[in-house]
C-alpha positions as CSV (number, residue, x, y, z in Angstrom):
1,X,0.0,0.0,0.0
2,X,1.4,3.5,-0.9
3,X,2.8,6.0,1.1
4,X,0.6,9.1,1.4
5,X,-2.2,7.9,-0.4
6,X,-3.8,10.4,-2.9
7,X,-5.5,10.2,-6.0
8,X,-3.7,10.6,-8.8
9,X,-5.8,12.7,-11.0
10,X,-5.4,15.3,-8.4
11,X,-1.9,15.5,-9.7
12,X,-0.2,16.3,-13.0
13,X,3.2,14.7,-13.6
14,X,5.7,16.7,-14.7
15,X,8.9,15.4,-15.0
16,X,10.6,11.9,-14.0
17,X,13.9,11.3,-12.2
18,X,16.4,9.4,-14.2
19,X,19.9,7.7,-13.3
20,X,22.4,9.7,-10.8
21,X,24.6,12.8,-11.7
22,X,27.7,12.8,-9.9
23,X,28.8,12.2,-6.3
24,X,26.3,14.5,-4.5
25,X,23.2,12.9,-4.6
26,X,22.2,14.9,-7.9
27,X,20.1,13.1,-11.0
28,X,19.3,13.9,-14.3
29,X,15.7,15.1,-14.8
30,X,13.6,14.4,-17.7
31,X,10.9,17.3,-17.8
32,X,7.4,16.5,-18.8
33,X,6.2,20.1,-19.2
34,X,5.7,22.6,-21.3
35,X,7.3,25.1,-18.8
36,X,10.2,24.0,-17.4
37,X,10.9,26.9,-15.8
38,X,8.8,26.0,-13.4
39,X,11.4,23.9,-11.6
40,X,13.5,27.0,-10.2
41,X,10.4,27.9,-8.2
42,X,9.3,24.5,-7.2
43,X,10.5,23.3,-4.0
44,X,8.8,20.8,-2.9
45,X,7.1,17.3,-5.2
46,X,5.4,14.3,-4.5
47,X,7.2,11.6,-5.4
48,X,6.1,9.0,-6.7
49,X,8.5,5.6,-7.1
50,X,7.3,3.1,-9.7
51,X,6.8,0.9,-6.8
52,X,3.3,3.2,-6.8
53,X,4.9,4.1,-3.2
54,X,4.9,8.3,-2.6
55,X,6.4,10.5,-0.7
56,X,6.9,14.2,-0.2
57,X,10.7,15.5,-0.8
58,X,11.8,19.0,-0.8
59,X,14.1,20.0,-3.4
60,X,17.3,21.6,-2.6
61,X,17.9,22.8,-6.6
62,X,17.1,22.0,-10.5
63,X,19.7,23.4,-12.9
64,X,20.5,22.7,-17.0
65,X,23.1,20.2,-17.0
66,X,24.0,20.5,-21.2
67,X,21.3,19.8,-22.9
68,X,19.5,18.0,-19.7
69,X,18.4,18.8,-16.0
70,X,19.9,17.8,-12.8
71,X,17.8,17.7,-10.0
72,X,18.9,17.9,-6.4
73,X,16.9,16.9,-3.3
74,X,17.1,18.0,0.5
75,X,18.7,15.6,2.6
76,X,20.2,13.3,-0.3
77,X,23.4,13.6,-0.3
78,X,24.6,10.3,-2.3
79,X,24.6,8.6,-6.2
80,X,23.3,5.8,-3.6
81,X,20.2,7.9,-2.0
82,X,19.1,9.1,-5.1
83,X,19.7,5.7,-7.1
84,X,16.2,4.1,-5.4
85,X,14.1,7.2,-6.7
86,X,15.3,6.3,-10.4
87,X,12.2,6.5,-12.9
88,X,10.3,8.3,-10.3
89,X,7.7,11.0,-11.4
90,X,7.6,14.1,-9.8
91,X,3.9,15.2,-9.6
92,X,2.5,18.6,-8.5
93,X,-1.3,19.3,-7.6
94,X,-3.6,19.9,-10.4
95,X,-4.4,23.1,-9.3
96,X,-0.8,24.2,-9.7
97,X,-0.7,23.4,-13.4
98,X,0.8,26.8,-15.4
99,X,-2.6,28.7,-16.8
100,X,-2.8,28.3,-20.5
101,X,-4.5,30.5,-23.1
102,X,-8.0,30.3,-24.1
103,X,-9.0,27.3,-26.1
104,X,-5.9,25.2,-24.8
105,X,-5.6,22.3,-22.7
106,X,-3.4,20.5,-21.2
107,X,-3.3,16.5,-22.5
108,X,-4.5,15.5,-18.9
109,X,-7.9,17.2,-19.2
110,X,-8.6,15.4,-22.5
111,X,-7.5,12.3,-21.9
112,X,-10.9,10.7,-20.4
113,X,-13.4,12.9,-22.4
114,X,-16.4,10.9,-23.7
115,X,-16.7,11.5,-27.5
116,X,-19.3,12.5,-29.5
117,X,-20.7,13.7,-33.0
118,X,-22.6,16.7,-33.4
119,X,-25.3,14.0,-33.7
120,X,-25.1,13.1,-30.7
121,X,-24.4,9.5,-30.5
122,X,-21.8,8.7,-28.0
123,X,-18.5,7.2,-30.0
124,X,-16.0,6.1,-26.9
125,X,-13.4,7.7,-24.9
126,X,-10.2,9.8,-25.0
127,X,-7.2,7.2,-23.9
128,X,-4.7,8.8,-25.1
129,X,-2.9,11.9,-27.1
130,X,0.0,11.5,-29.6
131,X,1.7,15.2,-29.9
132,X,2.9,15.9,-33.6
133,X,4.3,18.7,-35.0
134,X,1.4,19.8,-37.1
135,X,-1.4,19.2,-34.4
136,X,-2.0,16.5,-32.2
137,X,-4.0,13.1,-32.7
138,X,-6.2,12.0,-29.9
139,X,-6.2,8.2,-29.7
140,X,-10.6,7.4,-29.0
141,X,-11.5,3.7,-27.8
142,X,-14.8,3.1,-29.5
143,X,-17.7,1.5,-27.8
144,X,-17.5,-1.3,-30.5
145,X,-14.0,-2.1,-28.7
146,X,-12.1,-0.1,-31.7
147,X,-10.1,2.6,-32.1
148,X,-10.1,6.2,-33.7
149,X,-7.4,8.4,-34.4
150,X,-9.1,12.0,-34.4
151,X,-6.8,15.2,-35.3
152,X,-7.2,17.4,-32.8
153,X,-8.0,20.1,-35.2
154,X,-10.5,23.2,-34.3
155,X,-12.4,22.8,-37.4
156,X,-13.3,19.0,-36.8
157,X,-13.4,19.0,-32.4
158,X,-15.0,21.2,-29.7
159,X,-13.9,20.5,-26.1
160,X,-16.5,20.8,-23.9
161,X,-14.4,20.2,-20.2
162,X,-17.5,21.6,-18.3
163,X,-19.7,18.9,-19.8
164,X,-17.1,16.2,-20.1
165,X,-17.1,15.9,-23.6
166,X,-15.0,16.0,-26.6
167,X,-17.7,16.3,-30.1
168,X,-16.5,15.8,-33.3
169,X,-17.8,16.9,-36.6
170,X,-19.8,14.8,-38.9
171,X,-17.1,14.1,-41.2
172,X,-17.4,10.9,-44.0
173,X,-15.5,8.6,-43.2
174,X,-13.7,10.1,-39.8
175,X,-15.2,7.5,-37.5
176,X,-15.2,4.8,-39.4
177,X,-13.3,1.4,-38.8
C-alpha cells in the first residue's frame, strides 16, 4: 500500500527522475512540461516511485546540465540515495498546473473525455494523445471495442471540459473502422 495515499488525477506529472549525476546525490531530470521553468520555483514534489509508493521530498535545486536537468533533493546527499528514486515521477497538484491561453488544454484534461458527433451518439473515450508537429492526434477507444485516431484540429473538435465531452464533426468517413 502507498505511502501518502492520494488520487492521482489530483496531480499532474511533470517530470521523471532518471539515473544519478555525480557524487552529490544529484540526477538527471527528464521534464514532462511545457514550462520548465517552473522547476527553479518549485520546492517541494510528491514523489512517486514506480513501486506506486509516494512521498513528499523538498528540493534543494534543479539546474541545466548540457542539454539536460539535474535535480537535487534535501537531505540526499549520495549517487546511492538518489539511485532508489530512479524512474520516479515528480507530480505537483492539479491546481498548480501553469494557466494556458483560451482554447488550450493541457493533455490531462482530455484524456478521459467521452466523444461524441454533433449527432449526438456517443462514440468512446479519449485514452490517449499523440503530440505531432502539425497538431496532435487524440487516440478514441470506441464503444464497439475499436479505435479512432481523431486530429485534434479546431475545425473538426470542440472541447466541452464543463460537460465532459469531446464532439466531433460529422465528417465521412472520420469514425469509421
Amino acid at each position: 500500500m502507498p505511502r501518502n495515499p492520494v488520487h492521482r488525477e489530483q496531480y499532474v506529472v511533470i517530470g521523471r527522475i532518471l539515473k544519478p549525476r555525480g557524487l552529490g546525490g544529484e540526477a538527471f531530470l527528464h521534464p514532462l512540461t511545457d514550462f520548465p521553468e517552473r522547476f527553479q520555483v518549485l520546492r517541494k514534489a510528491l514523489v512517486e516511485k514506480p513501486d506506486g509508493n509516494r512521498m513528499t521530498l523538498g528540493i534543494d535545486r534543479v539546474r541545466k546540465c548540457g542539454r539536460r536537468m539535474a535535480i537535487k533533493f534535501l537531505d540526499i546527499d549520495s549517487p546511492e540515495a538518489v539511485a532508489p528514486f530512479r524512474g520516479s515521477e515528480l507530480l505537483v497538484p492539479a491546481d498548480e498546473v501553469y494557466p494556458l491561453p483560451e482554447d488550450t488544454f493541457y493533455v490531462f484534461e482530455i484524456v478521459g473525455l467521452k466523444v461524441e458527433t454533433e449527432a449526438g451518439p456517443e462514440v468512446g473515450r479519449v485514452v490517449d494523445v499523440i503530440t505531432h508537429p502539425a497538431n496532435d492526434i487524440y487516440v478514441v477507444k470506441r464503444e464497439d471495442g475499436g479505435e479512432a485516431l481523431i486530429p485534434a484540429a479546431r475545425d473538426l473538435v470542440r472541447i466541452d471540459l464543463a460537460g465532459g465531452r469531446l464532439v466531433v464533426k460529422n465528417v465521412e468517413g472520420l469514425l469509421d473502422r
